[in-house]
C-alpha positions in Angstrom: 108.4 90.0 105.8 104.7 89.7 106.8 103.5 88.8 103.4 105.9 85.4 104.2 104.2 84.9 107.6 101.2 83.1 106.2 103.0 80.8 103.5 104.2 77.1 104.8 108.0 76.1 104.5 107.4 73.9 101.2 106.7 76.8 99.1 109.3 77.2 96.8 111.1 80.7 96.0 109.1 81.4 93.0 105.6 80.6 94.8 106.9 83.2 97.2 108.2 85.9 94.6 104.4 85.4 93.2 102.6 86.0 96.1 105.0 89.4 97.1 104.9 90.7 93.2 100.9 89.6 93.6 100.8 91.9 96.9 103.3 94.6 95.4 101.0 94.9 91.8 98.2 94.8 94.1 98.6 97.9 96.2 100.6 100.1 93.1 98.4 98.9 90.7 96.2 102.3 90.5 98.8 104.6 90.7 100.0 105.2 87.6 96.5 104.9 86.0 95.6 108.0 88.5 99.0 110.0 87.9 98.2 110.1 84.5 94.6 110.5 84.9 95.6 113.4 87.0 97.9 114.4 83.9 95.0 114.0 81.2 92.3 115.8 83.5 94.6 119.2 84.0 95.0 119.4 80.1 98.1 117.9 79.0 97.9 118.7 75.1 100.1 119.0 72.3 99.3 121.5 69.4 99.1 119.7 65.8 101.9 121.7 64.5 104.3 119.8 67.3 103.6 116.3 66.1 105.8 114.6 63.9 104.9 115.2 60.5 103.7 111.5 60.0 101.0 112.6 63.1 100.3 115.1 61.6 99.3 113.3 58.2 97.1 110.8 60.3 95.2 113.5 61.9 94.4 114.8 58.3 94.1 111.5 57.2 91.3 111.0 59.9 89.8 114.2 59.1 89.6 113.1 55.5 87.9 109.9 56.4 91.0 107.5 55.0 91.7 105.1 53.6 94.6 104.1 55.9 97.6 101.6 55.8 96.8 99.7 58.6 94.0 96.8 59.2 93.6 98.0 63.0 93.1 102.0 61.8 90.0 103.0 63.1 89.1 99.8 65.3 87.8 100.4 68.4 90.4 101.5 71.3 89.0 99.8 74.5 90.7 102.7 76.9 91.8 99.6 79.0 94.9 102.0 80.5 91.8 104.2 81.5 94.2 107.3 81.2 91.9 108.8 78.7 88.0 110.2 80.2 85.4 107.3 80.6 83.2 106.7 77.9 81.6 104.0 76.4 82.8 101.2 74.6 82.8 102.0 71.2 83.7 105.8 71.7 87.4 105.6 71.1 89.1 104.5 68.1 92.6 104.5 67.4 95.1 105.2 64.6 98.6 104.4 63.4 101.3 106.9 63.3 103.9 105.6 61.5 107.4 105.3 62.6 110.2 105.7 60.0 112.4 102.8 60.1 110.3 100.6 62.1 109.4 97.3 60.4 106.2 96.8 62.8 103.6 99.7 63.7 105.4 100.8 66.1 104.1 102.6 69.3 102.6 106.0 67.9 99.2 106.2 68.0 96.7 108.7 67.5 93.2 108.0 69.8 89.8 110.0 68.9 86.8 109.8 70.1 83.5 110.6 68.9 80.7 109.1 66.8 81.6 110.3 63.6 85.2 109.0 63.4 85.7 112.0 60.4 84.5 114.6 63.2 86.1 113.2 66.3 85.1 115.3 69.8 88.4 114.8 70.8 92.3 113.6 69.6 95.2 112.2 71.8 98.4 110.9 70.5 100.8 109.0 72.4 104.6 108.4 71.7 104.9 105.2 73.8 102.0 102.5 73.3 99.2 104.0 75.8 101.7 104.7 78.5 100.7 108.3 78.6 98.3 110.4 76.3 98.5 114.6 75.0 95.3 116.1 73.9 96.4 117.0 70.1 95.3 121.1 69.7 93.9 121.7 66.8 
């Protein structure tokens, strides 16, 4: 391969697998971020009456102001994924759905953004840990 071309003999394999996963992550690395950007920007939603019911209670629970379970509900959601619209820092804050039987938070999360958490501009919830986001309709 021409990513070898450059590297000397004495590099070991794993010096080698760096540099080709380095060049891989490299090129692919905005893909997915613009897929789902892609995704977020045509309107992906989900109405409030399709989340799970423990979504559901977080959205009125955020509506209502709290208190929630969680230390992290309602800390600031740095958007690091950038899959939801750029704002700034600050904007977003995030919130806990819970997952029966898990023993952790899990990956359920509800996002809103706004400058009155209790009156968010906006709600996305996502199933999997910020690997993809649904604009919750009201």
């Amino acid at each position: 391969m021409a990513v070898f071309a450059s590297i000397s003999s004495p590099v070991s394999k794993f010096t080698r697998f760096g540099v080709l996963a380095a060049a891989i992550w490299g090129g692919l690395a905005g893909i997915p971020a613009a897929c789902a950007r892609e995704t977020t920007d045509r309107g992906t939603s989900i109405a409030l009456a399709e989340l799970p019911p423990q979504g559901q209670q977080t959205y009125r629970t955020i509506l209502q102001g709290g208190p929630f379970p969680h230390e992290k509900d309602g800390t600031v959601f740095g958007n690091r994924e950038r899959l939801l619209p750029r704002e700034t820092r600050g904007y977003y804050r995030e919130y806990t759905v819970r997952t029966p039987g898990a023993s952790n938070r899990g990956a359920r999360r509800i996002v809103c953004g706004g400058q009155q958490p209790s009156r968010p501009d906006g709600c996305w919830y996502t199933a999997d840990h910020y690997a993809s986001f649904r604009r919750i309709v009201p």
